[in-house]
C-alpha positions in Angstrom: -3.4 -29.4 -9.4 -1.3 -27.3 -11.8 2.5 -27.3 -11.1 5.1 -24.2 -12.3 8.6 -24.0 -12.2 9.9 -21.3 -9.8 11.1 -19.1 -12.6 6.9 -19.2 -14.0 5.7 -18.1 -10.6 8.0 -15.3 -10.9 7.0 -14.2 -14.3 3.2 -14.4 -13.5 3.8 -12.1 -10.4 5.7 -9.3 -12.3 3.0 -9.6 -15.1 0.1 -9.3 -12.5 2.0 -6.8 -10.7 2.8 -4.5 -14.3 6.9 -4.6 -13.6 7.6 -6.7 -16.7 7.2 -6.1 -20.1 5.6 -2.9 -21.6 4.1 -0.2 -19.6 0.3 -1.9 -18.4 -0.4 1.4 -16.4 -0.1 4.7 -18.2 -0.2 8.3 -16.1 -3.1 9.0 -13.5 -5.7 6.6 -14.9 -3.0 3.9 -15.2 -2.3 5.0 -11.1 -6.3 4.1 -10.5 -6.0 1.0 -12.1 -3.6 -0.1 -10.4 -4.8 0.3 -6.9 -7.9 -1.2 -7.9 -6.5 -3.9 -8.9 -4.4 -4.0 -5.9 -7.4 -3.6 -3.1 -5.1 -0.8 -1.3 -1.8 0.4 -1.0 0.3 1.3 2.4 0.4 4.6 3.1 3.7 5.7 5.2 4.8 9.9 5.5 8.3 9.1 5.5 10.1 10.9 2.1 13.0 10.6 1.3 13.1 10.3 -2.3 9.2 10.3 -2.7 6.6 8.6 0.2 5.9 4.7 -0.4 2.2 5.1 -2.3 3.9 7.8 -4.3 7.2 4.9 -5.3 4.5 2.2 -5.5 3.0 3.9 -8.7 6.0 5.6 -10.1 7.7 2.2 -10.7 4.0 0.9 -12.5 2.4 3.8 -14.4 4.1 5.5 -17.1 4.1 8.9 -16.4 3.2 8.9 -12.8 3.7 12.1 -11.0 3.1 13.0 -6.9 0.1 15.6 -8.0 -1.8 12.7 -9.4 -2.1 10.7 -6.8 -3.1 13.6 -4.9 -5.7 14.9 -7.1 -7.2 11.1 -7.5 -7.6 11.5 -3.7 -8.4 15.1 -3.2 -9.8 16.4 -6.3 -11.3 13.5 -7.8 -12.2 11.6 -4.8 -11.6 8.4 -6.3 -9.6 7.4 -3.7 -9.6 7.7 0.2 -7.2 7.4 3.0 -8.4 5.2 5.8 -7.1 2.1 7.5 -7.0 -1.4 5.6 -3.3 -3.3 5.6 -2.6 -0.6 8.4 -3.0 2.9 7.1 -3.9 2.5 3.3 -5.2 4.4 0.2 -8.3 2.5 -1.1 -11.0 3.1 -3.7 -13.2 5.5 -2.5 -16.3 2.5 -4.0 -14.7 -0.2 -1.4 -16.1 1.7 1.7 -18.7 0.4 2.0 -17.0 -2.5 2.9 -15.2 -0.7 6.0 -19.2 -0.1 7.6 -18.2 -2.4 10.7 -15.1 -1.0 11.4 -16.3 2.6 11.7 -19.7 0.9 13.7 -16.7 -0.6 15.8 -15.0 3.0 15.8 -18.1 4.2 17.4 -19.0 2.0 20.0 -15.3 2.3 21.2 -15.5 6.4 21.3 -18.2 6.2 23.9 -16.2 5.1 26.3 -14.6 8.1 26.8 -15.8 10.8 28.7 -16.5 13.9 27.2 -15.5 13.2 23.7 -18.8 13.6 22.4 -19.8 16.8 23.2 -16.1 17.9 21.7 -17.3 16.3 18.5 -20.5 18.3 18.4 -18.2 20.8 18.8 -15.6 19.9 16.1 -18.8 18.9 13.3 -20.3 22.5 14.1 -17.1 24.3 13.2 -16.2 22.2 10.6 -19.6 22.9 9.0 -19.3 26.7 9.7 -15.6 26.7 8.7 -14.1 24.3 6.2 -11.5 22.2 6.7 -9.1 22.0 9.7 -6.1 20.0 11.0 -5.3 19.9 14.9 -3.8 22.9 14.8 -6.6 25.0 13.8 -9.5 23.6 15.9 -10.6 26.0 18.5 -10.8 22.9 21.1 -8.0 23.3 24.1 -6.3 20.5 26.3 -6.3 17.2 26.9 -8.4 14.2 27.1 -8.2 10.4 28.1 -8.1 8.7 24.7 -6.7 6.3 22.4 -7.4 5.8 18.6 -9.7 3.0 17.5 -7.2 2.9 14.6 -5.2 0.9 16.6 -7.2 0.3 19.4 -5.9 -2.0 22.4 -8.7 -1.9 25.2 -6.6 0.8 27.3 -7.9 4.0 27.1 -6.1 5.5 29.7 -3.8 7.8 27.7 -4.2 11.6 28.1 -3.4 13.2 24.2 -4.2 16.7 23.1 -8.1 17.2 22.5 -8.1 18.2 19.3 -6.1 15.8 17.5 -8.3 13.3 19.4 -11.6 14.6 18.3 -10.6 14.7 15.1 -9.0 11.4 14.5 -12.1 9.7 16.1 -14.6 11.0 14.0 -12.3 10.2 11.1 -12.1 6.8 11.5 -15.9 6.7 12.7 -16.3 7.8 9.0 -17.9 11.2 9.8 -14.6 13.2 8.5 -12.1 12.3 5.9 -8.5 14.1 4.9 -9.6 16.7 2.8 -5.8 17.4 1.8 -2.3 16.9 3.4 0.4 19.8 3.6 3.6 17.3 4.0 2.4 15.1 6.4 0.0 17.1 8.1 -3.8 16.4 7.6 -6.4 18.5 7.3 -10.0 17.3 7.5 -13.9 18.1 6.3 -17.1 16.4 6.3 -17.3 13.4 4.7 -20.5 14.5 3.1 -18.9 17.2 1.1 -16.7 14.3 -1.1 -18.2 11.3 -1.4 -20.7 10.1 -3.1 -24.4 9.8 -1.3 -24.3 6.3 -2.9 -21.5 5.2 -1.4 -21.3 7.2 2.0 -25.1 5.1 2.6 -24.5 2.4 0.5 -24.8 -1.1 3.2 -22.0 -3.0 3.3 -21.8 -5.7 0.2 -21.2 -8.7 2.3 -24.0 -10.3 4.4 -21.8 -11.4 6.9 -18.5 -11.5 8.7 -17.6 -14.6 7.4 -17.7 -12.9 3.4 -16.1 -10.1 4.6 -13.3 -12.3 5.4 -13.5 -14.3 2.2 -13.7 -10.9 0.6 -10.7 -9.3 2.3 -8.6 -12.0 1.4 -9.5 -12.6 -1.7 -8.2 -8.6 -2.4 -4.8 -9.1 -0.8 -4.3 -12.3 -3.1 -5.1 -10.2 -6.1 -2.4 -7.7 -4.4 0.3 -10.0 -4.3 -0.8 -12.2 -7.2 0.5 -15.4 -5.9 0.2 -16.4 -2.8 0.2 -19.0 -0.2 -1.7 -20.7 2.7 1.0 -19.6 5.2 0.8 -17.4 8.1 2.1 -14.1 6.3 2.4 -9.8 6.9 0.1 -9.8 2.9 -2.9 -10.7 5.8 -2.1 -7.9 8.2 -5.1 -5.9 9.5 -7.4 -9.0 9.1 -8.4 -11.6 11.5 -6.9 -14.5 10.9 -5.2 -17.7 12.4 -4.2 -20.5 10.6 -7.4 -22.4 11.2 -9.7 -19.2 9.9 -7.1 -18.8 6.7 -7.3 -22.4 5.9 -11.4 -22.0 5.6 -11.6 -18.9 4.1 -9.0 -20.4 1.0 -11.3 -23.3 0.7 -14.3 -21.6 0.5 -13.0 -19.3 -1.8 -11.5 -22.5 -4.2 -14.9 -23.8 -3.9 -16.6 -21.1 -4.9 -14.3 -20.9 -7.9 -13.1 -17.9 -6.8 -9.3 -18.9 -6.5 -7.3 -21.5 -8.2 -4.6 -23.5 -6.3 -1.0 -24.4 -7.8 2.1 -25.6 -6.9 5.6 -24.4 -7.4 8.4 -26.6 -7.8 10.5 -27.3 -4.4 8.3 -26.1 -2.3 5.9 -27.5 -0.8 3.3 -24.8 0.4 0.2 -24.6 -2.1 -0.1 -21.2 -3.9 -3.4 -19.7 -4.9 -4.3 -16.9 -7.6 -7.4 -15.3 -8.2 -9.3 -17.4 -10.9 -9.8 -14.0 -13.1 -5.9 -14.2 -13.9 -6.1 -17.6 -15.0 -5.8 -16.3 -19.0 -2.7 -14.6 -17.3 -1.5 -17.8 -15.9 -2.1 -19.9 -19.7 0.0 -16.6 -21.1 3.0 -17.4 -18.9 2.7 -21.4 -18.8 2.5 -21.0 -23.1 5.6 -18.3 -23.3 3.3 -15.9 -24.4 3.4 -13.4 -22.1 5.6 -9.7 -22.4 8.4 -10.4 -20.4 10.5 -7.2 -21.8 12.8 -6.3 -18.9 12.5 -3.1 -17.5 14.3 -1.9 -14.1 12.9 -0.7 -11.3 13.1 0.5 -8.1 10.7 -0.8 -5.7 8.9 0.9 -2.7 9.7 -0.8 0.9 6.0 -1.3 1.9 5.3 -2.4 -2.0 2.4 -4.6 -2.4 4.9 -7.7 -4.1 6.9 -7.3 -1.2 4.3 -7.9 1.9 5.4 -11.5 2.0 9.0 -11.1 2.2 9.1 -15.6 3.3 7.5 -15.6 -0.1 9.7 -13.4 -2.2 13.5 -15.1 -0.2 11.7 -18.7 -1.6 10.9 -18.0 -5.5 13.5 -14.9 -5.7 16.0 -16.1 -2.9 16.6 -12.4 -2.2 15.8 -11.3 1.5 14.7 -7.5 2.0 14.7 -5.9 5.6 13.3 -2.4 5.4 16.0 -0.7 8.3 14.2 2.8 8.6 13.4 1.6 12.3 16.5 -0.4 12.8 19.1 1.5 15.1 22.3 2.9 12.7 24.9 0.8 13.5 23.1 -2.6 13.5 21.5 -1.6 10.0 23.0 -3.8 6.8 22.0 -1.6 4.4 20.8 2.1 5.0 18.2 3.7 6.1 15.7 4.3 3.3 16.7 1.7 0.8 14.8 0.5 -2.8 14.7 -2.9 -3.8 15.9 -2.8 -7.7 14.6 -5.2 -10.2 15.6 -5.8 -13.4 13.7 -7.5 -15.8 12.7 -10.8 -14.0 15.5 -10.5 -11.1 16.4 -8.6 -8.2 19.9 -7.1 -8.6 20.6 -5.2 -5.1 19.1 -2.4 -3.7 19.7 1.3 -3.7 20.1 3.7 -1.6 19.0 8.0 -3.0 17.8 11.2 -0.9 16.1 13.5 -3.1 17.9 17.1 -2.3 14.7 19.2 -3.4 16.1 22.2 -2.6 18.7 22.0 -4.5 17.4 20.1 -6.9 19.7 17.3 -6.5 19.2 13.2 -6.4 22.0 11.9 -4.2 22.8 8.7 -4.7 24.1 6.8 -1.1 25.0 3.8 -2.1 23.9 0.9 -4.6 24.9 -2.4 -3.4 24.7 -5.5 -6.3 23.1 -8.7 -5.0 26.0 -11.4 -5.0 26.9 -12.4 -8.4 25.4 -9.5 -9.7 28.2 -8.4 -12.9 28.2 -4.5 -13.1 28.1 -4.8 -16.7 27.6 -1.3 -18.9 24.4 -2.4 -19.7 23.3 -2.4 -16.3 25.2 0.5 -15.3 22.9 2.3 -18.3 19.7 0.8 -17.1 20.3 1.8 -13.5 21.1 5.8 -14.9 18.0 5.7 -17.0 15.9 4.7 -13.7 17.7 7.1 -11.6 17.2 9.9 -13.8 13.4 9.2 -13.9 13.7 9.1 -10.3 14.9 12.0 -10.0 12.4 14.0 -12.4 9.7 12.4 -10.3 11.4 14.4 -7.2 11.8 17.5 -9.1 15.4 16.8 -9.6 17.3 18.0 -12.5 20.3 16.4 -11.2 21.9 13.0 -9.9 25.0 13.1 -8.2 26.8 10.1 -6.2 26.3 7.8 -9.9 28.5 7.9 -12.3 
C-alpha cells in the first residue's frame, strides 16, 4: 500500500480541490467544472458576505461572479437545486440518479389527506400561470404535513398549504426552482427545463447497493482524500460503519478507488483511482504548488470532514452561525483562510451592499502565525476580490 507524508496528503487535496497553484477553474465554465467534479455542493441562504455555493466557487474559478452560478442553474439549466449532502446544487445529468428518492417522496405524500387534490390544483395553475412561490399560489390554509426532505415518520404537523404543496411536488420531482429572489423560491414544471432525456432517463444503477457504491464514490472525489471513518463527507447517505466498510472494498476491488496511508495515522485513506496521475504529480514534486490565499466557505466541500482536516492540517474549524453569542470563539459568519498550503486563521467580513462597503470584523492568525507584510498584502489582495465579488468598492476595518 502506498504511504505519504502528512504534508503530501495536503498538497494532493488542495491540487484536487483547485486552491493551490494556478487558477484550474476559470469564470462560469470553470464554476461547472468544478461541481462536477465535486458531485454537489451545500446550498445554505445565509449571506453575509456572499451565500456558501456562491464562496465555494469564488475561492476556485477565476473570475467567478453570483450571476453565474445563477444563470448555470436558471438559464442554462445545467445545474439543479435538490437535496443530496442535505440541500445541494448538482448537475442537472446526475438526476437520474435521485429516481428513488423522489419514488420515496411519493409514496410518503399519500399519506396525507387531501394533498393531492391541492397538487392537481397547484400543476393546473402552474401550467396556466408560470411560475409561483408560496406566496402567490391561490391555495388558502393549512394542512397536516411534513416534508419528505427531511422526513421523520410524523406527519402530524399542520404548515401553511401552499408552501406544503409546493415543496412536495418539488421534491417528488414534478416542480423545480425556476429562480430565487434572496432566498425566496419560486417554482415551474419540471418539464419546461430539463431535458426529456434526463427527466425520463432510468436511474444508472441497477440496484441499491451501486447506488451506494456510486454515492460514495462522488463524495470521495469531493473531498479528494478520504478515510474509512464514520464522517459528516457521508451525510445524507445510509451508512454505518459495517455498510461503509463494504461499499470501500467493493469499490477498491473494482479498481475504482486506491487506498493509501498517511504517516502517523493510522486510518487508511482512499482517492478515486482517476486522480492517481494527480497523486504520481505530488509524490514526484511535480505538481503547481504556487500559493495562493483564500478564504474558504463554512459548508466547503474540503471542509465536510473537519476530524480529517484537525489530523493532516491540525487546525479545528467550528462554524458558530448556530452557536448562542456569548459561548461563540470566533464570530458568527467566519471564513477559514488558507494560504498557499496552510491554514493561517480565519476571518471574519459583512458585506455592506448598500453602501457598498466590505467590513472587515475581525481576522484572527492561527497561533504562530507571523503578520508579516507579505501576508498582510496577500490578505488585502483577497479581501479586495472579496469585496468586488459583493459589489463592494470599498474595505474598511483592514488596514
Amino acid at each position: 500500500m502506498l504511504m505519504i507524508d502528512r504534508k503530501q496528503a495536503r498538497q494532493f487535496i488542495l491540487r484536487k480541490q483547485g486552491l493551490l497553484g494556478s487558477h484550474r477553474f476559470i469564470g462560469k465554465d470553470g464554476a461547472y467544472q468544478y461541481i462536477r467534479q465535486a458531485g454537489c455542493i451545500q446550498y445554505d441562504p445565509v449571506d453575509v458576505c456572499g451565500k456558501n455555493p456562491e464562496l465555494t466557487l469564488q475561492s476556485r474559478a477565476k473570475g467567478f461572479t453570483r450571476e453565474m452560478l445563477s444563470d448555470l442553474l436558471y438559464k442554462d439549466r445545467l445545474l439543479v437545486d435538490y437535496a443530496d449532502k442535505e440541500l445541494s446544487i448538482f448537475p442537472a445529468e446526475d438526476w437520474p440518479y435521485f429516481s428513488g428518492y423522489r419514488e420515496q417522496s411519493r409514496a410518503q405524500g399519500e399519506q396525507f389527506p387531501g394533498l393531492a387534490e391541492l397538487e392537481e390544483q397547484a400543476i393546473a395553475y402552474i401550467w396556466d400561470h408560470g411560475p409561483v412561490s408560496s406566496d402567490t399560489l391561490p391555495i388558502e390554509g393549512e394542512i397536516f404535513w411534513h416534508s419528505s426532505m427531511h422526513w421523520s415518520g410524523n406527519w402530524h404537523k399542520k404548515s401553511q398549504a401552499a408552501r406544503s404543496v409546493l415543496e412536495q411536488l418539488y421534491t417528488d420531482g414534478t416542480l423545480v426552482i425556476h429562480h430565487k429572489n434572496g432566498s425566496r423560491k419560486f417554482y415551474d414544471l419540471a418539464q419546461r427545463h430539463l431535458d426529456p432525456e434526463i427527466l425520463e432517463a432510468p436511474n444508472p444503477c441497477a440496484n441499491d447497493e451501486a447506488l451506494l457504491c456510486w454515492r460514495v464514490l462522488r463524495r470521495i472525489g469531493a473531498a479528494g482524500l478520504l478515510w474509512n471513518r464514520n464522517s459528516s463527507a457521508f451525510l445524507g447517505i445510509p451508512l454505518n460503519a459495517e455498510r461503509r466498510s463494504r461499499v470501500f472494498s467493493e469499490l477498491e476491488e473494482a479498481g475504482r478507488i486506491k487506498s493509501v496511508r498517511v504517516e502517523g495515522i493510522s486510518s487508511i485513506f482512499c482517492y478515486r483511482t482517476e486522480d492517481d496521475a494527480l497523486m504520481q504529480a505530488v509524490l514526484a514534486g511535480e505538481a503547481d504548488r504556487k500559493p495562493r490565499l483564500e478564504f474558504l466557505a463554512p459548508l466547503d466541500p474540503m471542509l465536510w470532514d473537519k476530524a480529517m482536516i484537525a489530523a493532516l492540517w491540525g487546525f479545528s474549524y467550528s462554524w458558530e452561525i448556530y452557536t448562542p453569542a456569548v459561548k461563540r470563539k470566533y464570530g458568527y459568519y467566519t471564513l477559514p483562510v488558507l494560504w498557499g498550503e496552510d491554514f493561517i486563521g480565519r476571518i471574519e467580513a459583512v458585506a455592506d451592499r448598500k453602501n457598498a462597503v466590505l467590513q472587515v470584523k475581525h481576522f484572527w492568525p492561527e497561533p504562530g502565525v507571523r503578520q508579516t507584510k507579505k501576508l498582510h498584502a496577500a490578505i488585502s489582495g483577497a479581501l479586495k476580490r472579496l469585496a468586488r465579488f459583493n459589489g463592494c468598492h470599498q474595505v474598511e476595518g483592514w488596514e
